[in-house]
C-alpha positions as CSV (number, residue, x, y, z in Angstrom):
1,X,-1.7,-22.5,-51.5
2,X,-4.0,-19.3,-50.8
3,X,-4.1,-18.0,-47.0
4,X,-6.9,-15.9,-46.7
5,X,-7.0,-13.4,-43.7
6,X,-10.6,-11.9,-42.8
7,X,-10.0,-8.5,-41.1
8,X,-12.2,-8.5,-37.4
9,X,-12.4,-12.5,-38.3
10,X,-15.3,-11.1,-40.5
11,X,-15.7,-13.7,-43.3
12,X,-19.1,-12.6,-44.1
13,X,-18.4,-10.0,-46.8
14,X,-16.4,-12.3,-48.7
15,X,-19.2,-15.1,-48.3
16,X,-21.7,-12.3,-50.0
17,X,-19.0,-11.6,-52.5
18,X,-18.8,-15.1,-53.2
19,X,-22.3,-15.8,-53.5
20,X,-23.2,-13.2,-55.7
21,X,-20.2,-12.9,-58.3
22,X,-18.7,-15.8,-57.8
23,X,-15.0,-16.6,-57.4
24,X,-14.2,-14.3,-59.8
25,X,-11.5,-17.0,-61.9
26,X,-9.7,-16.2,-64.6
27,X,-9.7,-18.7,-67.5
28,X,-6.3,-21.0,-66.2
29,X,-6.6,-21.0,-62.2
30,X,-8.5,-24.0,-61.2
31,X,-9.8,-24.0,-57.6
32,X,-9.3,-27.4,-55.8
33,X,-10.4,-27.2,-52.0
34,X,-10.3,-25.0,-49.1
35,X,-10.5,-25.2,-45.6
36,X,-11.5,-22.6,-43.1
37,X,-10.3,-22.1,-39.2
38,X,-12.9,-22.7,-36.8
39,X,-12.3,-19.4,-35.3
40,X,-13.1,-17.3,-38.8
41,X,-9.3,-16.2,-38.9
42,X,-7.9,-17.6,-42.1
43,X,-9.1,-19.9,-44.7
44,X,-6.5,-22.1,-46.8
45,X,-7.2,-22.9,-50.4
46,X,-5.5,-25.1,-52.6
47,X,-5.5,-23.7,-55.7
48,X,-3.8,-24.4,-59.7
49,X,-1.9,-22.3,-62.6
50,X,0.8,-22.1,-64.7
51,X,0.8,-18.5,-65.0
52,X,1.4,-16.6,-61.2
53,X,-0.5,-13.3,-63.3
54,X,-3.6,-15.3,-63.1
55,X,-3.3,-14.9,-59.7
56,X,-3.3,-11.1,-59.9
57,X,-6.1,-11.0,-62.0
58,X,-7.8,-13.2,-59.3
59,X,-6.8,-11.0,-56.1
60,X,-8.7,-8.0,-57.4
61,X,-11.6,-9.8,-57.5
62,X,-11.4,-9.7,-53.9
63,X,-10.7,-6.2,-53.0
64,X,-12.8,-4.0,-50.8
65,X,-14.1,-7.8,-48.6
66,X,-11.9,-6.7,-45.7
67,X,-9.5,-10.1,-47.3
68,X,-5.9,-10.0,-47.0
69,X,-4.4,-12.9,-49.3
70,X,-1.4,-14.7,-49.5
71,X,0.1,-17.0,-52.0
72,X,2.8,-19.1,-50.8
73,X,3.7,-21.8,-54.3
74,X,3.9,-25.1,-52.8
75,X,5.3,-28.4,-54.8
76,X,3.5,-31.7,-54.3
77,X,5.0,-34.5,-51.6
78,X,5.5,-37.3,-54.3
79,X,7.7,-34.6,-56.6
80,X,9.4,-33.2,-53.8
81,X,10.2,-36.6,-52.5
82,X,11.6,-37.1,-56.5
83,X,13.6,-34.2,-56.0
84,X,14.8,-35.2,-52.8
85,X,15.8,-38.9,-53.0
86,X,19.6,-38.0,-55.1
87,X,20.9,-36.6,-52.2
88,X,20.0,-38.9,-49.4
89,X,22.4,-41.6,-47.7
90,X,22.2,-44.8,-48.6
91,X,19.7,-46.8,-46.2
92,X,21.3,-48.4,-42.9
93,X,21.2,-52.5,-43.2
């Protein structure tokens, strides 16, 4: 998960960047969705890699928008729950 912060809650710049070069991906990081606050603050995208450098590569892509970025790994529900479901008590009758 990407949290994107847009300083003054300015997401213009990064809207032009956008536009006219694209999101700047490195072969290997898939972009799936995002979602934006209605207030301009932050956006959230869900994005995919194997490699965290790809990540890198894709935060300079970015610099001099006013963005501050964030990349917090996140694990799907369904595997988490896979992980999870050793160590829980056995269900009550």
């Amino acid at each position: 998960m990407v949290i994107e912060r847009f300083r003054d809650n300015d997401m213009v710049p990064v809207y032009e960047r956008l536009r006219d070069a694209g999101r700047g991906l490195p072969d290997g990081l898939e972009y799936v969705d995002s979602w934006v606050e209605p207030t301009f603050a932050r956006c959230f995208q869900l994005m995919r890699c194997d490699d965290p450098a790809l990540f890198q590569q894709w935060v300079l892509h970015w610099r001099g928008t006013g963005a501050t970025i964030e990349i917090v790994p996140v694990v799907p529900a369904a595997r988490t729950r896979e992980v999870v479901t050793p160590f829980l008590a056995p269900a009550k009758g």
